[in-house]
MARLOLUM-647710 format. One record per atom (N, C-alpha, C, CB): residue in three letters; x, y, z. Coordinates in steps of 0.1 Angstrom, whole numbers, padded with zeros to 4 digits, always signed. Each point is the difference from the previous one (the first is absolute). Glycine has a CB too. Layout:
N
ALAXYZ
...
END
This chain:
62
UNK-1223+0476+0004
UNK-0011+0009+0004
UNK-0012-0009+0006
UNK+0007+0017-0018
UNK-0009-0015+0030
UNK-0017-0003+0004
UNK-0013+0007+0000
UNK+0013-0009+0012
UNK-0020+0004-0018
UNK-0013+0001-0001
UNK-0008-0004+0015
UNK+0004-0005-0027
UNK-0011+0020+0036
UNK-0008-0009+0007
UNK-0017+0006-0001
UNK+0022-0006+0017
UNK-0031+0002-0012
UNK-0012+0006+0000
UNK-0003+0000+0016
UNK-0009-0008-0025
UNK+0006+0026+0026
UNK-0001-0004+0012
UNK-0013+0011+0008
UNK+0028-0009-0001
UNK-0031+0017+0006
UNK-0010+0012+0005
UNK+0009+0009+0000
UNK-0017-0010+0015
UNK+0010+0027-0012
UNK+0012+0008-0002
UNK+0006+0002+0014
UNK-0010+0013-0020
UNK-0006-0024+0028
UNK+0008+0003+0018
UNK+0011-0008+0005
UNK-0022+0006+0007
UNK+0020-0016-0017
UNK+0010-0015+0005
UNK+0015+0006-0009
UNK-0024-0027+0000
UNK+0022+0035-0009
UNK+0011+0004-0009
UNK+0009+0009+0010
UNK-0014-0001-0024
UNK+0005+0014+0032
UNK+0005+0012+0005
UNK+0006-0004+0018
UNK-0019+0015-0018
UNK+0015-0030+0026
UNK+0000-0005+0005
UNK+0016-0008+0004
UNK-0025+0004-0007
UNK+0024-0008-0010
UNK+0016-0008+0000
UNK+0012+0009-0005
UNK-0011-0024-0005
UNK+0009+0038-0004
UNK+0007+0011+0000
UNK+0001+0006+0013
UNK-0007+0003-0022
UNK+0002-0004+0031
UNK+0000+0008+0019
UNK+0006-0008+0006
UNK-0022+0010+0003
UNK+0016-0026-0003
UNK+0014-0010+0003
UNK+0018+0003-0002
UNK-0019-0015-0008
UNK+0014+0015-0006
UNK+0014-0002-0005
UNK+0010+0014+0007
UNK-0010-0014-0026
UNK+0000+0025+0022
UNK+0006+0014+0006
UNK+0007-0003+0016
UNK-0023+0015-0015
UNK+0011-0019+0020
UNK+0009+0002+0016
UNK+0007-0015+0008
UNK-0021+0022+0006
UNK+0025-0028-0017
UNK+0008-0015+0001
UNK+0016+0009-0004
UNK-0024-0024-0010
UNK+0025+0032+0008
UNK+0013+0011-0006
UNK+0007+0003+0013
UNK-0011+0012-0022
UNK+0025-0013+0022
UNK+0004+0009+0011
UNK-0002+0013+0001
UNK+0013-0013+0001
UNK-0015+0021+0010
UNK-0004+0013+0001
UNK+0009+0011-0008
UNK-0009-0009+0022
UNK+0021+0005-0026
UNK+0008+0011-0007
UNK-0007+0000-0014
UNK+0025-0002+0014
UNK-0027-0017-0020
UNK-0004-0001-0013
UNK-0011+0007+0001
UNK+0009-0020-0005
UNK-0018+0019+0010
UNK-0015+0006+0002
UNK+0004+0017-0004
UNK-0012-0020+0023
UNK+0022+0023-0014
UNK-0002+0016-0007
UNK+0007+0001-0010
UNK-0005+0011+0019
UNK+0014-0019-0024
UNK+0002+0002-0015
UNK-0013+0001-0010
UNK+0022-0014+0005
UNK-0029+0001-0001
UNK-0008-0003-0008
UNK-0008+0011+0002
UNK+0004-0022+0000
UNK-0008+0029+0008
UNK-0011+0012+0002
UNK+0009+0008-0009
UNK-0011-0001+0027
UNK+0018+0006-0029
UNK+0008+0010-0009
UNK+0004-0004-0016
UNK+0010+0007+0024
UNK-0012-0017-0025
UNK-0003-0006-0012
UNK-0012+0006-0007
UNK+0011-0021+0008
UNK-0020+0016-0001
UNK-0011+0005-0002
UNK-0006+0013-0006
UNK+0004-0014+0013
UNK+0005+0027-0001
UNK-0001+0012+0001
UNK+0006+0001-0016
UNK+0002+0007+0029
UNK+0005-0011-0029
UNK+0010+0001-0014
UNK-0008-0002-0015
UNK+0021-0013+0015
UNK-0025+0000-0012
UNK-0011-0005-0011
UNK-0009+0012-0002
UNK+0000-0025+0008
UNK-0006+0026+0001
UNK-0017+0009-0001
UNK+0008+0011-0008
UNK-0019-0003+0027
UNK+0026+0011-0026
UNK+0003+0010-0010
UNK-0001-0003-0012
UNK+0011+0008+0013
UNK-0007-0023-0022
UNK-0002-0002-0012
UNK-0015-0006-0002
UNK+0026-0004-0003
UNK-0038+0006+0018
UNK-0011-0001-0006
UNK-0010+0005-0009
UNK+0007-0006+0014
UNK-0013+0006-0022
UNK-0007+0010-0009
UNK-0013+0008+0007
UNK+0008-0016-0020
UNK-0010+0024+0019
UNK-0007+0010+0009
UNK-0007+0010-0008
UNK+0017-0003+0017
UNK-0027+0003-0014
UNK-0008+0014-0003
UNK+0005+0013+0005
UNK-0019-0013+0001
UNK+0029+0026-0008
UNK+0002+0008+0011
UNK+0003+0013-0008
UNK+0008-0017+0018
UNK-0005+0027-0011
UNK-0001+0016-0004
UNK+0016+0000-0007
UNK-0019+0014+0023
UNK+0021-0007-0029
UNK+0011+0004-0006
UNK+0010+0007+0008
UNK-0013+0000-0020
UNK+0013-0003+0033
UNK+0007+0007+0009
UNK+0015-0008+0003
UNK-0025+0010+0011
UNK+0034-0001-0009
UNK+0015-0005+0002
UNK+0000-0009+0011
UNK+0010+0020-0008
UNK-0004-0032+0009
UNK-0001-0010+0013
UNK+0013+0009+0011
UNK-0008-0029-0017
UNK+0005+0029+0031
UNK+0003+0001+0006
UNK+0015-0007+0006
UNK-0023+0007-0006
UNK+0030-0001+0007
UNK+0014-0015+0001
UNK+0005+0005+0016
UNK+0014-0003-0031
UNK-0023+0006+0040
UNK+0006+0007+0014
UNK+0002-0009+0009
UNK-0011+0020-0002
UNK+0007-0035-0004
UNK-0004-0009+0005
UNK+0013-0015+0000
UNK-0026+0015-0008
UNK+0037-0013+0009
UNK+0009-0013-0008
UNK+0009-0005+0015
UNK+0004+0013-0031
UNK-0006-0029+0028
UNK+0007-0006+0009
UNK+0014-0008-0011
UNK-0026-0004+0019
UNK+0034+0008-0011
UNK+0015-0006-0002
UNK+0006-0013+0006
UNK+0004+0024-0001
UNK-0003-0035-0007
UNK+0009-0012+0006
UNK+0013+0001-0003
UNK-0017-0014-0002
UNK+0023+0014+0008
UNK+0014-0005+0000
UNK+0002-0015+0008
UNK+0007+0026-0002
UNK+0006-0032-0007
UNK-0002-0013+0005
UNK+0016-0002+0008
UNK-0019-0010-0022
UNK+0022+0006+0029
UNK+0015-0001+0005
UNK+0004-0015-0005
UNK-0002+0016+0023
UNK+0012-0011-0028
UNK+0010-0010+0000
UNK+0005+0003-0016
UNK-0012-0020+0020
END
C-alpha cells in the first residue's frame, strides 16, 4: 500500500491522467463501472421504485 500526500487538484489531475492513458474500449468499460458503482452509492432519496428501463447488456464472444 502507498501512502501519498498530495492537493485534491494534483490528486484529481493524476486520476484524469490515468483515466485517459486507457485504451478507448477500457475507458468505456471503465465509464460503466462506474455507472454500476453509483447505484451502491448512499443517497438521500424518496421511497420511490427505481426505474430499470434503462439496462445495457455485454455479451462477450468467445
Amino acid at each position: 500500500m502507498e501512502i501519498k500526500f498530495q492537493t485534491k487538484e494534483e490528486s484529481n489531475r493524476e486520476q484524469r491522467d490515468a483515466f485517459l492513458r486507457l485504451a478507448p474500449e477500457d475507458r468505456f468499460y471503465a465509464f460503466l463501472d462506474l455507472c454500476e458503482n453509483l447505484k451502491r452509492f448512499p443517497v438521500n432519496s424518496t421511497n420511490k421504485a427505481p426505474a430499470d428501463n434503462f439496462i445495457v447488456e455485454i455479451k462477450t464472444h468467445g
